[in-house]
N, CA, C and O atoms as a GROMACS GRO file, in nm:
protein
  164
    1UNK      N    1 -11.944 -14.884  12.576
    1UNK     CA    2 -12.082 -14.835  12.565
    1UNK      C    3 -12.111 -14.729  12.671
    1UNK      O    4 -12.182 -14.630  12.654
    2UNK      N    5 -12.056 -14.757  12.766
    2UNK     CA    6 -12.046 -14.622  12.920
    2UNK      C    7 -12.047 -14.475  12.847
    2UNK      O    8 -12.125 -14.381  12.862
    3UNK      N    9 -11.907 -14.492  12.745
    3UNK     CA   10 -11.951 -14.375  12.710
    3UNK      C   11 -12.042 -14.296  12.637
    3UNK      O   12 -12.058 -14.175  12.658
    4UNK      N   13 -12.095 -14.354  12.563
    4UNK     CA   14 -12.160 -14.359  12.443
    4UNK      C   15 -12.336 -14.339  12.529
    4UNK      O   16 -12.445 -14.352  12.473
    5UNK      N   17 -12.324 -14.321  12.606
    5UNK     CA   18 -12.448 -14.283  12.704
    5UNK      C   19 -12.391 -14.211  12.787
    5UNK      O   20 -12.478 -14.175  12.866
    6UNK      N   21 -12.285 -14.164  12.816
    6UNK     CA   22 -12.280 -14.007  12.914
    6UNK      C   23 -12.322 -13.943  12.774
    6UNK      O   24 -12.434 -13.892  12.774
    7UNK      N   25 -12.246 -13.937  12.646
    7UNK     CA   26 -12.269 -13.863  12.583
    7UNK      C   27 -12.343 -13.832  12.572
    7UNK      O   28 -12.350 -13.714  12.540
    8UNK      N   29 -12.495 -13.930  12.591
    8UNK     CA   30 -12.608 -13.904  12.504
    8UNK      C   31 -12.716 -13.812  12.668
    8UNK      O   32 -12.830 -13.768  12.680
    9UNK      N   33 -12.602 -13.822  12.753
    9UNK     CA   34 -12.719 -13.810  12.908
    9UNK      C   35 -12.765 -13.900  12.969
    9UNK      O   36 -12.849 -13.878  13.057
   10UNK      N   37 -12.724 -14.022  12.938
   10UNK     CA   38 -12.808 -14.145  13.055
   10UNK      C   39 -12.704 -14.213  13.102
   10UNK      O   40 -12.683 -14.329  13.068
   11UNK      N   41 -12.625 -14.145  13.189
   11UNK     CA   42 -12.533 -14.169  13.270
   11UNK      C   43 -12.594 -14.233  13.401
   11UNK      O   44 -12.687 -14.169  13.452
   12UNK      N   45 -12.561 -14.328  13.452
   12UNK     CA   46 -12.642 -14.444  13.545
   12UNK      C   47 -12.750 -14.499  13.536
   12UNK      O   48 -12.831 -14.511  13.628
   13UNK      N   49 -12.768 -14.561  13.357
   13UNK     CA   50 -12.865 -14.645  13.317
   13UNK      C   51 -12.817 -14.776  13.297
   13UNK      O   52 -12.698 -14.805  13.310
   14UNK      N   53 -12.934 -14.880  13.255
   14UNK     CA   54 -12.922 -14.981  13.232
   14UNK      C   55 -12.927 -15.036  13.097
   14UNK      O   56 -13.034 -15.019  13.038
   15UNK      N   57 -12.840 -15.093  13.040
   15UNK     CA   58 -12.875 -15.138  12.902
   15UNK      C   59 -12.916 -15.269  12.903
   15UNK      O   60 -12.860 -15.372  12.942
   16UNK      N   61 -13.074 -15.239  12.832
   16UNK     CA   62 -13.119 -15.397  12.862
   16UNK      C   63 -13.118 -15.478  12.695
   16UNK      O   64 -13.121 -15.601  12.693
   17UNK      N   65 -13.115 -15.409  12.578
   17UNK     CA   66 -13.104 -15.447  12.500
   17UNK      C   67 -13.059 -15.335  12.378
   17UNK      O   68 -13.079 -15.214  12.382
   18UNK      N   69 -12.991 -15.414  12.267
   18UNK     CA   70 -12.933 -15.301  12.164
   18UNK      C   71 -12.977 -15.449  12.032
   18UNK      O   72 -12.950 -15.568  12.013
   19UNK      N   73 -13.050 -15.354  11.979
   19UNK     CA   74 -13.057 -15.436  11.830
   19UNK      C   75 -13.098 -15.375  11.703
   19UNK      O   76 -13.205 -15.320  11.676
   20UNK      N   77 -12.978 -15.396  11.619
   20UNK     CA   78 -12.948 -15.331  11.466
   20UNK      C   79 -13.080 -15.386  11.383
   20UNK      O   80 -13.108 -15.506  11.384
   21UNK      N   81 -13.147 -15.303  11.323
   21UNK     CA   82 -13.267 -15.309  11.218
   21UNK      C   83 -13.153 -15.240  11.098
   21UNK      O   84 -13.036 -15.205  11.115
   22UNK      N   85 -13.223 -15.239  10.997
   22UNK     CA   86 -13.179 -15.200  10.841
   22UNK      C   87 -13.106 -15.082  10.878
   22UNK      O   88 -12.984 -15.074  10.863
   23UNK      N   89 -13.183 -14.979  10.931
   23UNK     CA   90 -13.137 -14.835  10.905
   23UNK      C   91 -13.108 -14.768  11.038
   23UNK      O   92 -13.024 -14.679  11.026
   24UNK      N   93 -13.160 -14.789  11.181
   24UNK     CA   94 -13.139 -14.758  11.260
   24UNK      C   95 -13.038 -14.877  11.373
   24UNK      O   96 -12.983 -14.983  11.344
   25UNK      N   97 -13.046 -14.789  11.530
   25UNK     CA   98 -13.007 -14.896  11.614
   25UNK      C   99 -13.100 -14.866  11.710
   25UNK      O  100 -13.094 -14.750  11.749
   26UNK      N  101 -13.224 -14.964  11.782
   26UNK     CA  102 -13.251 -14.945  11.884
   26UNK      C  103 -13.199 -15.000  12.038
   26UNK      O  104 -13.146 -15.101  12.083
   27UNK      N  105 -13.239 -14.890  12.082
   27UNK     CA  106 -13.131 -14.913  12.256
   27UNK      C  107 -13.208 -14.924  12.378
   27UNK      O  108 -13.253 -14.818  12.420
   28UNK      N  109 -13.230 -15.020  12.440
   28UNK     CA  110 -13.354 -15.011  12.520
   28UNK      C  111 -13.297 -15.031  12.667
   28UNK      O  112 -13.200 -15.105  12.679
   29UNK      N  113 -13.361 -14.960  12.799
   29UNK     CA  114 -13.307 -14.919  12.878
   29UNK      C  115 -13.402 -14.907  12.940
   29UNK      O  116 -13.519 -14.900  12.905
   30UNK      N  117 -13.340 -14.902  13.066
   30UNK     CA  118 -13.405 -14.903  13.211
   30UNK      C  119 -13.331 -14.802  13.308
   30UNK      O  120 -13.208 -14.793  13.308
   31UNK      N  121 -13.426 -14.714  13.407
   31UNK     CA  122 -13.356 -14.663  13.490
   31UNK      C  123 -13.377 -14.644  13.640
   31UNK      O  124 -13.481 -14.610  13.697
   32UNK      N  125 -13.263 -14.673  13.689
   32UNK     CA  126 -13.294 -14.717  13.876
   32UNK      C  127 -13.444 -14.611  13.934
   32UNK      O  128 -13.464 -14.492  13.910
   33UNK      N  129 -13.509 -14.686  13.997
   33UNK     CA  130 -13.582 -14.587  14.083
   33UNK      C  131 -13.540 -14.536  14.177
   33UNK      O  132 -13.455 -14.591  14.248
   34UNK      N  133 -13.595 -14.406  14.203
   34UNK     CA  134 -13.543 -14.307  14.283
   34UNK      C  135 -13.685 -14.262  14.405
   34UNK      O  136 -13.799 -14.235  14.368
   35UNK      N  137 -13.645 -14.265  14.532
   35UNK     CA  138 -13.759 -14.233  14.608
   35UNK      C  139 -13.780 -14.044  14.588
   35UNK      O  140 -13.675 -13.980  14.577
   36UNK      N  141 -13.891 -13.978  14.584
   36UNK     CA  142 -13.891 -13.868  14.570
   36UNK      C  143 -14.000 -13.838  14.613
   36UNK      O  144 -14.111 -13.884  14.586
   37UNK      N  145 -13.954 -13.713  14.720
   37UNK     CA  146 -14.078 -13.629  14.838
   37UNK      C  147 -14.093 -13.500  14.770
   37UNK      O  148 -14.004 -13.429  14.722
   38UNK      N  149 -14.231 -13.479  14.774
   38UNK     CA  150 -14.311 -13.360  14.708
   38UNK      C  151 -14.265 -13.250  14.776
   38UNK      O  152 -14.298 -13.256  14.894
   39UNK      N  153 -14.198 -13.146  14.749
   39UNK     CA  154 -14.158 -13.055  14.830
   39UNK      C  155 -14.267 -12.962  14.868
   39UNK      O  156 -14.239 -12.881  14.956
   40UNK      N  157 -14.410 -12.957  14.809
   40UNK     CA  158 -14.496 -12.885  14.878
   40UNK      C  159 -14.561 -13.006  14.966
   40UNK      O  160 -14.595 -13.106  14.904
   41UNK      N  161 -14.574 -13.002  15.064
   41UNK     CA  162 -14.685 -13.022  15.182
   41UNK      C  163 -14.765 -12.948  15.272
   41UNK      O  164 -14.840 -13.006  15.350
   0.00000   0.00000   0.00000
């Protein structure tokens, strides 16, 4: 599945759940927080 999310761009996420409906797949995910300083002050 690692790869199958660089591919998509969410390379250092979390997979918190994957579940097949009729026609689709939903993929549900979480991603680490990151501290971030406003570069204007």
């Amino acid at each position: 599945m690692n790869f199958n999310m660089e591919l998509l761009g969410f390379k250092g996420v979390n997979i918190e759940e994957i579940i097949e409906q009729e026609n689709r797949i939903l993929v549900y995910i979480s991603m680490p927080l990151k501290e971030y300083s406003c570069p204007i002050t």
